[in-house]
PDB file of N, H, CA, C and O in Angstrom:
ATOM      1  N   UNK A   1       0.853  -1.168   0.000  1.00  0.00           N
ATOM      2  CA  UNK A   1       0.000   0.000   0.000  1.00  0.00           C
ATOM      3  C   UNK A   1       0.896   1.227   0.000  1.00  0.00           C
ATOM      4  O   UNK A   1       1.967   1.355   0.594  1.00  0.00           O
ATOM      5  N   UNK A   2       0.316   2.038  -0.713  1.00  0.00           N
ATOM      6  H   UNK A   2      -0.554   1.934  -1.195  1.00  0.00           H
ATOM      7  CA  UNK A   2       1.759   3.735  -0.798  1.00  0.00           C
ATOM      8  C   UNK A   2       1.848   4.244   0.508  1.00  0.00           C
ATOM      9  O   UNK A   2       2.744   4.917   1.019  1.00  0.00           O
ATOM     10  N   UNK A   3       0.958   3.893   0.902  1.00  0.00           N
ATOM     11  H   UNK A   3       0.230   3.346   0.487  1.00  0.00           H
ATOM     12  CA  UNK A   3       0.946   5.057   2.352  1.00  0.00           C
ATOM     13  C   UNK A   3       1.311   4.981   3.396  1.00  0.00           C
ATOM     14  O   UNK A   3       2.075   5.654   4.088  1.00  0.00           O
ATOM     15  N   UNK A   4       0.310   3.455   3.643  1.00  0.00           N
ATOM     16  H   UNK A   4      -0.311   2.909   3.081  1.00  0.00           H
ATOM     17  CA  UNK A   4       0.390   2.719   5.055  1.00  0.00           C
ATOM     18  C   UNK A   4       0.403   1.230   4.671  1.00  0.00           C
ATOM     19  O   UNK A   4      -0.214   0.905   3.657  1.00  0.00           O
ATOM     20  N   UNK A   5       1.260  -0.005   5.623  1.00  0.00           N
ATOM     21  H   UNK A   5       1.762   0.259   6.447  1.00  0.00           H
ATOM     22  CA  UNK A   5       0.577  -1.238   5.347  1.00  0.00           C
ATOM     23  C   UNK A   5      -0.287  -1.406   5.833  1.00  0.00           C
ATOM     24  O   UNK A   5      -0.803  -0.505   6.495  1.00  0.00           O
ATOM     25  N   UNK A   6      -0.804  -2.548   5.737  1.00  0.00           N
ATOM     26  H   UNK A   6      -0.385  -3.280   5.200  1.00  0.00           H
ATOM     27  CA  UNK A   6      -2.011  -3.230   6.331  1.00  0.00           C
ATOM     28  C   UNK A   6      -2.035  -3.222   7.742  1.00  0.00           C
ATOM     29  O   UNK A   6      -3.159  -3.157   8.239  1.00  0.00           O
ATOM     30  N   UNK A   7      -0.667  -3.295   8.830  1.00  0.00           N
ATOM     31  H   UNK A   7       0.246  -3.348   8.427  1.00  0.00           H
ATOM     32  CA  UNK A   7      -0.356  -3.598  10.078  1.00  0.00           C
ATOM     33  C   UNK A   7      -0.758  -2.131  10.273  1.00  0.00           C
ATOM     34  O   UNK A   7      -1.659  -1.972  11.096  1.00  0.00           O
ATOM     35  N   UNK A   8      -0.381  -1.265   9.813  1.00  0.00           N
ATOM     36  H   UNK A   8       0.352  -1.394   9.144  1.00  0.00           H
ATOM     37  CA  UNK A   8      -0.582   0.131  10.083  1.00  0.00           C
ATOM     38  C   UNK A   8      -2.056   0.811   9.942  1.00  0.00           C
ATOM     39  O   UNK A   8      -2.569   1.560  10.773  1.00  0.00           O
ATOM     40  N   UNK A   9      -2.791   0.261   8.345  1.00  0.00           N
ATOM     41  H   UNK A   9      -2.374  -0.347   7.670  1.00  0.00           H
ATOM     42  CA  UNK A   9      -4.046   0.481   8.479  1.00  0.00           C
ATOM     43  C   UNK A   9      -4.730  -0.608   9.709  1.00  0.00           C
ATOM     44  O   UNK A   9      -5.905  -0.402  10.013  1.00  0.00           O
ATOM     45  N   UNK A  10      -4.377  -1.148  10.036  1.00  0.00           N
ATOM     46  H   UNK A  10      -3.423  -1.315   9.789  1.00  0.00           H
ATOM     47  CA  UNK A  10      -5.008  -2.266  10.520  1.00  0.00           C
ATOM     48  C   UNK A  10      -5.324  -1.277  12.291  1.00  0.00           C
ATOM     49  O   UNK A  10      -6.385  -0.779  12.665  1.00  0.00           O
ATOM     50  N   UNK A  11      -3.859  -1.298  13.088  1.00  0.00           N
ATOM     51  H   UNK A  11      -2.997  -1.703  12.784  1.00  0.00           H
ATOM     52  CA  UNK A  11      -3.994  -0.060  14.349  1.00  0.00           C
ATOM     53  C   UNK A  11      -4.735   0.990  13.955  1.00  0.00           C
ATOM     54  O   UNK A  11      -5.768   1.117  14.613  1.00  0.00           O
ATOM     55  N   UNK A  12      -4.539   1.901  12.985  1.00  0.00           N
ATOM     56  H   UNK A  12      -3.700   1.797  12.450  1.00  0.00           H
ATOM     57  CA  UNK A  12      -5.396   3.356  12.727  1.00  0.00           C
ATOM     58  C   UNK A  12      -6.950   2.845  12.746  1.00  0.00           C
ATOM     59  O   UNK A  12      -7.627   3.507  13.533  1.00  0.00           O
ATOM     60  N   UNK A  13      -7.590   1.931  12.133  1.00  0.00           N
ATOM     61  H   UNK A  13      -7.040   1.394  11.493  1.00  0.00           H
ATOM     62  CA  UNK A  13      -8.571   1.454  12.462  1.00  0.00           C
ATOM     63  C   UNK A  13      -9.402   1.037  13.859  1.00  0.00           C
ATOM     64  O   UNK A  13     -10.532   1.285  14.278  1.00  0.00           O
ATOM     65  N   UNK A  14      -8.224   0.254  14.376  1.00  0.00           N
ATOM     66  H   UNK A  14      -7.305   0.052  14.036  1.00  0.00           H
ATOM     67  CA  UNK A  14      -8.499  -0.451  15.641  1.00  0.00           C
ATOM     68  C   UNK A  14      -8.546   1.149  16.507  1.00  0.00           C
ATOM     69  O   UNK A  14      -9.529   1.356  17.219  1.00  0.00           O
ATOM     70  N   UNK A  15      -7.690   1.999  16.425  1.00  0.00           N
ATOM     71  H   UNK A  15      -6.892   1.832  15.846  1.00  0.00           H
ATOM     72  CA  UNK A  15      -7.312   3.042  17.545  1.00  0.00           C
ATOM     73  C   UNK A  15      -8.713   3.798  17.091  1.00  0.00           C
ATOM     74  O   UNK A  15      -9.204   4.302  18.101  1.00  0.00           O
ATOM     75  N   UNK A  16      -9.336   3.991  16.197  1.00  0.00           N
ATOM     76  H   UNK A  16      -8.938   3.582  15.376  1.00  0.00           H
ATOM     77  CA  UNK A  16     -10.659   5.096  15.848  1.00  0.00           C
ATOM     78  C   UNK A  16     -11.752   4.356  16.334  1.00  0.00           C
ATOM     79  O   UNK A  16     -12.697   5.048  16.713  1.00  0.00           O
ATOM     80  N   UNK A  17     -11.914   2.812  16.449  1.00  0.00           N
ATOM     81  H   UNK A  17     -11.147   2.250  16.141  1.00  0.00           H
ATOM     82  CA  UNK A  17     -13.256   2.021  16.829  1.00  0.00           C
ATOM     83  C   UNK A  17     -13.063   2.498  18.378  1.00  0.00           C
ATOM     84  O   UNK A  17     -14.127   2.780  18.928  1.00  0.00           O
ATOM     85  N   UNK A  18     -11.894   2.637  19.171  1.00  0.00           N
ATOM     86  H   UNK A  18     -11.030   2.409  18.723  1.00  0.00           H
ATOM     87  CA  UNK A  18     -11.766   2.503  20.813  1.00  0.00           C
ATOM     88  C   UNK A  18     -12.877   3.433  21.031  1.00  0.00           C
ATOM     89  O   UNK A  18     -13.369   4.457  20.555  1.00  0.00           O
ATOM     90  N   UNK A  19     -13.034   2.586  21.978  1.00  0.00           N
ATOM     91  H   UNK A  19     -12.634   1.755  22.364  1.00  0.00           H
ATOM     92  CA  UNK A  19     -14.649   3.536  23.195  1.00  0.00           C
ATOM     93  C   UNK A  19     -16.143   3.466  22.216  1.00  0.00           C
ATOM     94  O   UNK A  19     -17.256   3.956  22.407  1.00  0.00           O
ATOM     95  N   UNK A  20     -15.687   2.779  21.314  1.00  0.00           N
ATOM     96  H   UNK A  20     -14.783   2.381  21.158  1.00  0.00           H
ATOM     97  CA  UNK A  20     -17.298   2.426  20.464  1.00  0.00           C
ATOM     98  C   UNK A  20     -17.362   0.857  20.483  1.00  0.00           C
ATOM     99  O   UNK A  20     -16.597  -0.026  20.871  1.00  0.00           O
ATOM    100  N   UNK A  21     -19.124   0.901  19.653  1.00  0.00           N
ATOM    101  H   UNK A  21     -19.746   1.618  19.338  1.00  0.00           H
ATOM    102  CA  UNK A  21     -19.456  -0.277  19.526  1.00  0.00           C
ATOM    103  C   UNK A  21     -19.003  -0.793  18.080  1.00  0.00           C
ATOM    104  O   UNK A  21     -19.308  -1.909  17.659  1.00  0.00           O
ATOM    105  N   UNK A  22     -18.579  -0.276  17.682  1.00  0.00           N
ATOM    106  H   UNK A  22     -18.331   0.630  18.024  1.00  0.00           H
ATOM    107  CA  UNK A  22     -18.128  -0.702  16.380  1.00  0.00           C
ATOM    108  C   UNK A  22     -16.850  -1.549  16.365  1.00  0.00           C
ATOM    109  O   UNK A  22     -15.856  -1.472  17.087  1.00  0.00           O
ATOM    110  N   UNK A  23     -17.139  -2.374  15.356  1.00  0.00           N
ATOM    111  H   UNK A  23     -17.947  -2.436  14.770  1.00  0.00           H
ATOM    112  CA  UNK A  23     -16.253  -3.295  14.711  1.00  0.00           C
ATOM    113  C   UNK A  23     -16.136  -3.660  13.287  1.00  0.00           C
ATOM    114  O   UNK A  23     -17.134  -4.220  12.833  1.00  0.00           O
ATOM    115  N   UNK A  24     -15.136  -3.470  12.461  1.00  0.00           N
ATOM    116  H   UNK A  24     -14.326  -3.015  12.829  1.00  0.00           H
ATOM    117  CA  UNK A  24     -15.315  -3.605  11.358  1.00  0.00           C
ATOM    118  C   UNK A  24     -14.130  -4.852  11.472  1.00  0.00           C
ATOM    119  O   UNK A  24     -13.184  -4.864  12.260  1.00  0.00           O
ATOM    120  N   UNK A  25     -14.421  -5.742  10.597  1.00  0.00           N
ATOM    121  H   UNK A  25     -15.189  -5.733   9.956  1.00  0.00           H
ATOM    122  CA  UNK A  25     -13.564  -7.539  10.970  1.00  0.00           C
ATOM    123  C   UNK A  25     -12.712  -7.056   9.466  1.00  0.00           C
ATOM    124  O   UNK A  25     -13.105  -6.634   8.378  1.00  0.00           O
ATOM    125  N   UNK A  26     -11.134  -7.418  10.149  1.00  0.00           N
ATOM    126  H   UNK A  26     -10.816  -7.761  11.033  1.00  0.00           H
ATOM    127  CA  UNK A  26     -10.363  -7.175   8.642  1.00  0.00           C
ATOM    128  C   UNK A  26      -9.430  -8.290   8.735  1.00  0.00           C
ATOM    129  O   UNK A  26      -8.835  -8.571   9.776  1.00  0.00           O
ATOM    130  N   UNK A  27      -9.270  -9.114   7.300  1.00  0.00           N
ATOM    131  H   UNK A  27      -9.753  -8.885   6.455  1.00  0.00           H
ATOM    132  CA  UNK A  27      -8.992 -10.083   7.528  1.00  0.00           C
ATOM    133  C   UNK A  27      -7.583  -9.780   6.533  1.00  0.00           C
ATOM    134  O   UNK A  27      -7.567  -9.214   5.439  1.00  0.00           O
ATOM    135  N   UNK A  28      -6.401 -10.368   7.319  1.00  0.00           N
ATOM    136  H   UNK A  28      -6.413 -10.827   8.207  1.00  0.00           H
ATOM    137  CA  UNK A  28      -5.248 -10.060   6.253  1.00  0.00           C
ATOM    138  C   UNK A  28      -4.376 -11.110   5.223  1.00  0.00           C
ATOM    139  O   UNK A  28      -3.539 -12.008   5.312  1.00  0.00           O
ATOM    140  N   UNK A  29      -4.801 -10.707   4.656  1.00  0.00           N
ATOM    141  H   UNK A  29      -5.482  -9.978   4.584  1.00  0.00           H
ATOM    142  CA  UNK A  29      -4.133 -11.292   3.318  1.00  0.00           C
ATOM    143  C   UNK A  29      -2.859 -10.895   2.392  1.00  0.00           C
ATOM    144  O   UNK A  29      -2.831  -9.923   1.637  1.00  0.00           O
ATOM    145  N   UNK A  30      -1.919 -11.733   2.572  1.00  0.00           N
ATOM    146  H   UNK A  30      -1.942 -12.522   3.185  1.00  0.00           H
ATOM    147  CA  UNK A  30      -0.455 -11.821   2.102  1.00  0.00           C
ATOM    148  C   UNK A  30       0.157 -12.706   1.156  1.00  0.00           C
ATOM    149  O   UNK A  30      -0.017 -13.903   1.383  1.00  0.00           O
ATOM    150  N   UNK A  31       0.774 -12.423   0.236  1.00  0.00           N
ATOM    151  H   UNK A  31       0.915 -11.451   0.051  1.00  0.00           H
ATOM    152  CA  UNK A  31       1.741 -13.511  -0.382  1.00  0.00           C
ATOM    153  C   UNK A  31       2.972 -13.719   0.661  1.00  0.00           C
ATOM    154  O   UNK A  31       3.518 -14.802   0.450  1.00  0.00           O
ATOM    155  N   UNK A  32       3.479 -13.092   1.575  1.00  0.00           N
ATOM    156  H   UNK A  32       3.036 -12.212   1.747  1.00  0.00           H
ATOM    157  CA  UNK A  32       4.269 -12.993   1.770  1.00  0.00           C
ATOM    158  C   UNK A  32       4.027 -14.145   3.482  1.00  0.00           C
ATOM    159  O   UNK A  32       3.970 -13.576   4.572  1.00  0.00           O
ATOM    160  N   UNK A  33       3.938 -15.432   3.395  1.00  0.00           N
ATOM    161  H   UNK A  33       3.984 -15.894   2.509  1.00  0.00           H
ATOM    162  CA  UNK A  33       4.006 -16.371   4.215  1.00  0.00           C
ATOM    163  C   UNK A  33       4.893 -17.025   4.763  1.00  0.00           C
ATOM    164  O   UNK A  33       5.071 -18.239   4.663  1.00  0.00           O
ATOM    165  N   UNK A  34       5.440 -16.344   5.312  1.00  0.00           N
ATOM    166  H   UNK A  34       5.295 -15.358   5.394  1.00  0.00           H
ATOM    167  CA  UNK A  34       6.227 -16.751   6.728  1.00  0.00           C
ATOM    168  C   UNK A  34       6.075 -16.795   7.884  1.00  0.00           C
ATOM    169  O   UNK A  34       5.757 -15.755   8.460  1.00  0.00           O
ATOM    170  N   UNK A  35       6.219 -17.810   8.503  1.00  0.00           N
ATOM    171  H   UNK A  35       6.478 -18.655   8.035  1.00  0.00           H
ATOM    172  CA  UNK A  35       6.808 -18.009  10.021  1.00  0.00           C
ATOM    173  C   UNK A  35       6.379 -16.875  10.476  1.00  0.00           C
ATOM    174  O   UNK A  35       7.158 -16.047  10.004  1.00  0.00           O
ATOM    175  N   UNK A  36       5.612 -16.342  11.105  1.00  0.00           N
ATOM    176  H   UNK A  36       4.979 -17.015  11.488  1.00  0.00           H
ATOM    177  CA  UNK A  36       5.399 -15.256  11.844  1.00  0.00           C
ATOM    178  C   UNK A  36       4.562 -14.118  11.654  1.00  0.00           C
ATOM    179  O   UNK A  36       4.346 -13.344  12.586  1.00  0.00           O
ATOM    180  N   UNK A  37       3.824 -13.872   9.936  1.00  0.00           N
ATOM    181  H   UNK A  37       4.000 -14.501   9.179  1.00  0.00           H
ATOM    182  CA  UNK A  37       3.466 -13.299   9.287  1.00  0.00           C
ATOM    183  C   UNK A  37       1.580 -13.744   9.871  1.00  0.00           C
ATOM    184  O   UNK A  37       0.923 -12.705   9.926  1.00  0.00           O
ATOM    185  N   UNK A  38       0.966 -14.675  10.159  1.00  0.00           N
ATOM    186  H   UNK A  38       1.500 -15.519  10.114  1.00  0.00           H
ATOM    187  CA  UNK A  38      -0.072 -14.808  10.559  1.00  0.00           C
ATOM    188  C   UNK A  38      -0.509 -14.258  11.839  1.00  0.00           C
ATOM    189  O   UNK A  38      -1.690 -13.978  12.041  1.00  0.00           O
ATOM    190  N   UNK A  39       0.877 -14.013  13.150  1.00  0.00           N
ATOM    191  H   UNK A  39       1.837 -14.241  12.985  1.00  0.00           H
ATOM    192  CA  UNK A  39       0.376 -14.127  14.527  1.00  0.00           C
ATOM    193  C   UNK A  39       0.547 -12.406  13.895  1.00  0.00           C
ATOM    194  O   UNK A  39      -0.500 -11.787  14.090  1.00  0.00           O
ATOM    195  N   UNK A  40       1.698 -11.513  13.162  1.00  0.00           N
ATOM    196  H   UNK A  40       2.548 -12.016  13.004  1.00  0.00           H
ATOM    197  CA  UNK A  40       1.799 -10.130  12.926  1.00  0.00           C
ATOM    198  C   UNK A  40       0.319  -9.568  12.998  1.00  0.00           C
ATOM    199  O   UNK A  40      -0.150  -8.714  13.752  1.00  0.00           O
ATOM    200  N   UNK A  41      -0.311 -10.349  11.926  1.00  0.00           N
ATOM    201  H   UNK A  41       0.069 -11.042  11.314  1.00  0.00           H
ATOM    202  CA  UNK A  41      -1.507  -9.581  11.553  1.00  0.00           C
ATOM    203  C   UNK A  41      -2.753  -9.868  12.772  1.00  0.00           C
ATOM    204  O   UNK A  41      -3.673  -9.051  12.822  1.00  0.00           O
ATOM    205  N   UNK A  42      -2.748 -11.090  13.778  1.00  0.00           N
ATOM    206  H   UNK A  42      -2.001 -11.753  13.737  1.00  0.00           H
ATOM    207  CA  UNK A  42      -3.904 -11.091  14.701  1.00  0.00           C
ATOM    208  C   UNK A  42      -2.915  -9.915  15.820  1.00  0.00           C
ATOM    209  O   UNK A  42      -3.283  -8.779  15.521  1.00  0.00           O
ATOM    210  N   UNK A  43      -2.184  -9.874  16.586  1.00  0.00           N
ATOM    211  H   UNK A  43      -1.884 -10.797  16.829  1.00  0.00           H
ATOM    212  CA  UNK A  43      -1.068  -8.962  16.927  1.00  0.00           C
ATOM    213  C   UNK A  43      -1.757  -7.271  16.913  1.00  0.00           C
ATOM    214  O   UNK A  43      -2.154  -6.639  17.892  1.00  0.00           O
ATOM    215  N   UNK A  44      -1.737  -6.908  15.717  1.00  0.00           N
ATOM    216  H   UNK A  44      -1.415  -7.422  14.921  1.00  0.00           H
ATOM    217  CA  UNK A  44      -1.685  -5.942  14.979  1.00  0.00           C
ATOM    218  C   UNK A  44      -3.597  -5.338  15.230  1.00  0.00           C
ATOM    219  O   UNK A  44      -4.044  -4.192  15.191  1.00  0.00           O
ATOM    220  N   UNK A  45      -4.434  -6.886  15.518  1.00  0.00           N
ATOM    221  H   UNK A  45      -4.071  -7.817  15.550  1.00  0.00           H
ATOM    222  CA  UNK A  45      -5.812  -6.357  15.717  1.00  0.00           C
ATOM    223  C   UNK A  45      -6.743  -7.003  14.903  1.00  0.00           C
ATOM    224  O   UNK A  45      -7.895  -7.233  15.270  1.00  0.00           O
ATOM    225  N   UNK A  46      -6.078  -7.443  13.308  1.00  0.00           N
ATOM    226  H   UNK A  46      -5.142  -7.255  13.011  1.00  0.00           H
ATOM    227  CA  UNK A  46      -6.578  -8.274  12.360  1.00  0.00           C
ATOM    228  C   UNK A  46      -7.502  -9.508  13.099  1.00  0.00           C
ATOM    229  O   UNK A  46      -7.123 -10.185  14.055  1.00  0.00           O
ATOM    230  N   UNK A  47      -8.380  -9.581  12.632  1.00  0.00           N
ATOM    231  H   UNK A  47      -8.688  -9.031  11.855  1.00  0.00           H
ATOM    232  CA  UNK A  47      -9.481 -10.641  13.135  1.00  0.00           C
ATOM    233  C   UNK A  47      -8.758 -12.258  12.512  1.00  0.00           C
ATOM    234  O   UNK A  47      -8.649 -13.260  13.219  1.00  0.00           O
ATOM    235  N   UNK A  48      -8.384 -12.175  11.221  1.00  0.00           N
ATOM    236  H   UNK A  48      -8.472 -11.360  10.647  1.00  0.00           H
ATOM    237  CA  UNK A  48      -8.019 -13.556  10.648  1.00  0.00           C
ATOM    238  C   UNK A  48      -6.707 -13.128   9.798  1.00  0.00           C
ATOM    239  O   UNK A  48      -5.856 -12.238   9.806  1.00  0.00           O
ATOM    240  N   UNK A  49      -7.069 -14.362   9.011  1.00  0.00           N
ATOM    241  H   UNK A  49      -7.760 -15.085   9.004  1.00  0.00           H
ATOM    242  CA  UNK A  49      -5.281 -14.485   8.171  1.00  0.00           C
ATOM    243  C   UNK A  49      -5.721 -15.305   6.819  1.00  0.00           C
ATOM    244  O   UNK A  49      -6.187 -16.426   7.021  1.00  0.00           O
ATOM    245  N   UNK A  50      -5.617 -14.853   5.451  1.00  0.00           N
ATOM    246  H   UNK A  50      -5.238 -13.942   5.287  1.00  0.00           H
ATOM    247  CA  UNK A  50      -5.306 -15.951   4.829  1.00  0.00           C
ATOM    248  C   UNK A  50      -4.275 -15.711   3.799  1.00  0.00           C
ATOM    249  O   UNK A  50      -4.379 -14.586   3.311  1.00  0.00           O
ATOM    250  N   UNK A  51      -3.318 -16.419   3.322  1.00  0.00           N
ATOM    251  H   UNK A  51      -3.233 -17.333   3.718  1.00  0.00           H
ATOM    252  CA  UNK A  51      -2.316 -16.507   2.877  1.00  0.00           C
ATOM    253  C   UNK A  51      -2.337 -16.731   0.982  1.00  0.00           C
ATOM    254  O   UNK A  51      -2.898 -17.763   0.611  1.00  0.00           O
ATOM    255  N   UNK A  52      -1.910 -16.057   0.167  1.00  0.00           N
ATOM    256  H   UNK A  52      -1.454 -15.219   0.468  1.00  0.00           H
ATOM    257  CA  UNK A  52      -1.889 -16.486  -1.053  1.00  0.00           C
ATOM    258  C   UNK A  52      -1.155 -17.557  -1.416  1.00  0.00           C
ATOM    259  O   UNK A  52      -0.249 -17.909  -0.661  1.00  0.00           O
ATOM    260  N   UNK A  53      -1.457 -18.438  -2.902  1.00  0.00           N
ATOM    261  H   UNK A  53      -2.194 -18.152  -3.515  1.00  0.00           H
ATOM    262  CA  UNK A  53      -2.852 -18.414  -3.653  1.00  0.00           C
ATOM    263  C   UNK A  53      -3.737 -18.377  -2.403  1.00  0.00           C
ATOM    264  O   UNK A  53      -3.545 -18.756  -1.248  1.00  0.00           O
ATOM    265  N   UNK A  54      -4.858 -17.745  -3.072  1.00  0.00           N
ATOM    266  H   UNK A  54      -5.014 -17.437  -4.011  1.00  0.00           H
ATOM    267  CA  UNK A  54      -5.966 -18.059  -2.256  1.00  0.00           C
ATOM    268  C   UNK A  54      -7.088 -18.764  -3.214  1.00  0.00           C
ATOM    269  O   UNK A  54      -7.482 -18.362  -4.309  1.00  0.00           O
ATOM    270  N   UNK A  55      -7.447 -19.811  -2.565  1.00  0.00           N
ATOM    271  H   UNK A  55      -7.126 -20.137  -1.676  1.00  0.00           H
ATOM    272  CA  UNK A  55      -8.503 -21.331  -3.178  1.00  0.00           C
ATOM    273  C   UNK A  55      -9.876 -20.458  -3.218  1.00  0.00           C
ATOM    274  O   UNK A  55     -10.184 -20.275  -2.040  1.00  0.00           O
ATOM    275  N   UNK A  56     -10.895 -19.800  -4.130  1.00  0.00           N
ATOM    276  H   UNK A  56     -10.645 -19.949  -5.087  1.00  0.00           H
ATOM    277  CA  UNK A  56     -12.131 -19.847  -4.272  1.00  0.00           C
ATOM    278  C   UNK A  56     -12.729 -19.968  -2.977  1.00  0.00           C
ATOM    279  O   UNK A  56     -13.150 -19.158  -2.152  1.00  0.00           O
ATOM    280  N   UNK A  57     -12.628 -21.454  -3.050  1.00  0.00           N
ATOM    281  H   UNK A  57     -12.286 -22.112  -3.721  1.00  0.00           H
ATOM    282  CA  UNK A  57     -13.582 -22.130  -1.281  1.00  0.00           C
ATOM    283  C   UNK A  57     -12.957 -21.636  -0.414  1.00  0.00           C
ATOM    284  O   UNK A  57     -13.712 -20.924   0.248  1.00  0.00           O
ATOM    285  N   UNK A  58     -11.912 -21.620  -0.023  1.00  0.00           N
ATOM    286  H   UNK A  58     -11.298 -22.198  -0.561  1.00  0.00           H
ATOM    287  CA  UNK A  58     -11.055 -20.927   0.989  1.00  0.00           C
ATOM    288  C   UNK A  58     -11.765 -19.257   1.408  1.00  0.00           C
ATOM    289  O   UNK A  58     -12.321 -18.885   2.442  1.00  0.00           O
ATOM    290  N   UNK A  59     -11.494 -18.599   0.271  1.00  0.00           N
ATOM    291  H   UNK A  59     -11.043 -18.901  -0.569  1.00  0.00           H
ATOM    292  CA  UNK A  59     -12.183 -16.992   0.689  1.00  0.00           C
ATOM    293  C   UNK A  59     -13.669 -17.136   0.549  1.00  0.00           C
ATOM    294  O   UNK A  59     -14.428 -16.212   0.839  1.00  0.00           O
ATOM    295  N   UNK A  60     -14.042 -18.184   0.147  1.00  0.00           N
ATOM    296  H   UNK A  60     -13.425 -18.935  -0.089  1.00  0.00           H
ATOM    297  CA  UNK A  60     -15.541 -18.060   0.581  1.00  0.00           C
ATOM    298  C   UNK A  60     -15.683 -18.290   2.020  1.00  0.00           C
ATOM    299  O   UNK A  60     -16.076 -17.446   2.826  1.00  0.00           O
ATOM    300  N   UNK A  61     -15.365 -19.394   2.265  1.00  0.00           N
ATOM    301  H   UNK A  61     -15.046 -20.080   1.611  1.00  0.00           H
ATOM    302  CA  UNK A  61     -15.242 -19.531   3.673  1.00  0.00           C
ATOM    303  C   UNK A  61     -15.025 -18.861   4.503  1.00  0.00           C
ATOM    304  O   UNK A  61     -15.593 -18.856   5.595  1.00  0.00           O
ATOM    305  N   UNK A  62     -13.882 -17.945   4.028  1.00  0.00           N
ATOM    306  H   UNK A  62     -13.421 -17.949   3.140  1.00  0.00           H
ATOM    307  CA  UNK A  62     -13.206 -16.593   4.939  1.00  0.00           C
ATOM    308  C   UNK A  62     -14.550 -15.712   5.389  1.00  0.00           C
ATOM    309  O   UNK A  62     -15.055 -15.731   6.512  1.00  0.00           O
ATOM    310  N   UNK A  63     -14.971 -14.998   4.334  1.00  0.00           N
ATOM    311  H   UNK A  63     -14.561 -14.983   3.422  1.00  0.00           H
ATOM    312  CA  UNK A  63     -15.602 -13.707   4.378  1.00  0.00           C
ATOM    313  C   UNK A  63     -16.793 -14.570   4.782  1.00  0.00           C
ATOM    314  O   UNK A  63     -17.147 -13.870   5.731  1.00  0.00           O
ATOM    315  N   UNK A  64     -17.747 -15.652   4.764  1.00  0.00           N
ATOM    316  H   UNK A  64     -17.459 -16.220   3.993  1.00  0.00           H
ATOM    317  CA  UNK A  64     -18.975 -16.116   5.412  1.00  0.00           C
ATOM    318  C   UNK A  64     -18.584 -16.258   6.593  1.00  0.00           C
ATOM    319  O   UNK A  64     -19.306 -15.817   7.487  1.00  0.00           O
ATOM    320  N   UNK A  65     -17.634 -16.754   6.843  1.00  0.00           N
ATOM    321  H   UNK A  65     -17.048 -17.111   6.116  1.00  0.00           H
ATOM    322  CA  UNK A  65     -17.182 -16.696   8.968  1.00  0.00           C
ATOM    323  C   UNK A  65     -17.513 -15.032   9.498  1.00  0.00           C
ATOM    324  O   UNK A  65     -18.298 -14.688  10.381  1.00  0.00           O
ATOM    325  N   UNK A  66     -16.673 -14.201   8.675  1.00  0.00           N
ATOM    326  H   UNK A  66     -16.035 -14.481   7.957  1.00  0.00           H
ATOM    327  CA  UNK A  66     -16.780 -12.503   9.136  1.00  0.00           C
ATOM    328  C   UNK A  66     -17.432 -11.899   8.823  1.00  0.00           C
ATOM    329  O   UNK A  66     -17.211 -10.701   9.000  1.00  0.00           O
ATOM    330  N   UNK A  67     -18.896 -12.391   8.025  1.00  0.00           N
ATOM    331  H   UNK A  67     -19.075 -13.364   7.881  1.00  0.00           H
ATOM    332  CA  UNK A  67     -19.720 -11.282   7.125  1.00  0.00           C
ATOM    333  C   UNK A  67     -21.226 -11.710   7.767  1.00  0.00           C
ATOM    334  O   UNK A  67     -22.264 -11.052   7.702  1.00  0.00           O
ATOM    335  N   UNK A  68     -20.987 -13.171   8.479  1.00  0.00           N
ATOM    336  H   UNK A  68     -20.144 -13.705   8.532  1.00  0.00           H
ATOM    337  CA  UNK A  68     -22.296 -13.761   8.796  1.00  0.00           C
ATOM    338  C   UNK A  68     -23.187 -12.525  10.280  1.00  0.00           C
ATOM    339  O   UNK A  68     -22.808 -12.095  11.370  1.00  0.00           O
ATOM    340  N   UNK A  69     -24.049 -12.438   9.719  1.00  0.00           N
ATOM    341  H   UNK A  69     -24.357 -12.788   8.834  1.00  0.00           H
ATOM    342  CA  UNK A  69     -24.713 -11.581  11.333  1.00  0.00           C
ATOM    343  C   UNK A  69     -24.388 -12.017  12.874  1.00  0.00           C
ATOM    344  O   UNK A  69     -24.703 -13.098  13.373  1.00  0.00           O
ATOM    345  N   UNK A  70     -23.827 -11.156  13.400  1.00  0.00           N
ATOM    346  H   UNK A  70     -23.571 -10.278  12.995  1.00  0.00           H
ATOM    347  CA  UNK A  70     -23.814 -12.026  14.428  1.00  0.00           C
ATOM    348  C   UNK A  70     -24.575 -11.467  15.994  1.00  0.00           C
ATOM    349  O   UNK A  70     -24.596 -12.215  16.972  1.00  0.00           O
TER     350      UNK A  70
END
């Protein structure tokens, strides 16, 4: 991203929801899979993780876990 990464949008997000009821679920997605790169993004505030390629069924799965009403 030019500006900010994801770890960075990810806090600026998390820090503007504090003291509300709001939650917006952001799930992070990387080619870049390493060792350590999944716990970064829950860490960081990220709700989930999925890793490229990403399988069709896989991100379906993703976004129906975080999109379902709850």
């Amino acid at each position: 991203m030019p500006i900010m990464d994801g770890i960075k949008a990810t806090q600026t997000i998390r820090t503007l929801e504090a003291g509300s009821e709001r939650h917006i679920p952001i799930i992070g997605m990387t080619a870049n899979a390493m060792k350590g790169d999944r716990e970064k993004c829950l860490d960081a505030g990220m709700d989930d993780y999925i890793s490229k390629p990403v399988s069709l069924p896989d991100l379906r799965r993703m976004l129906e876990l975080w999109t379902t009403a709850r």
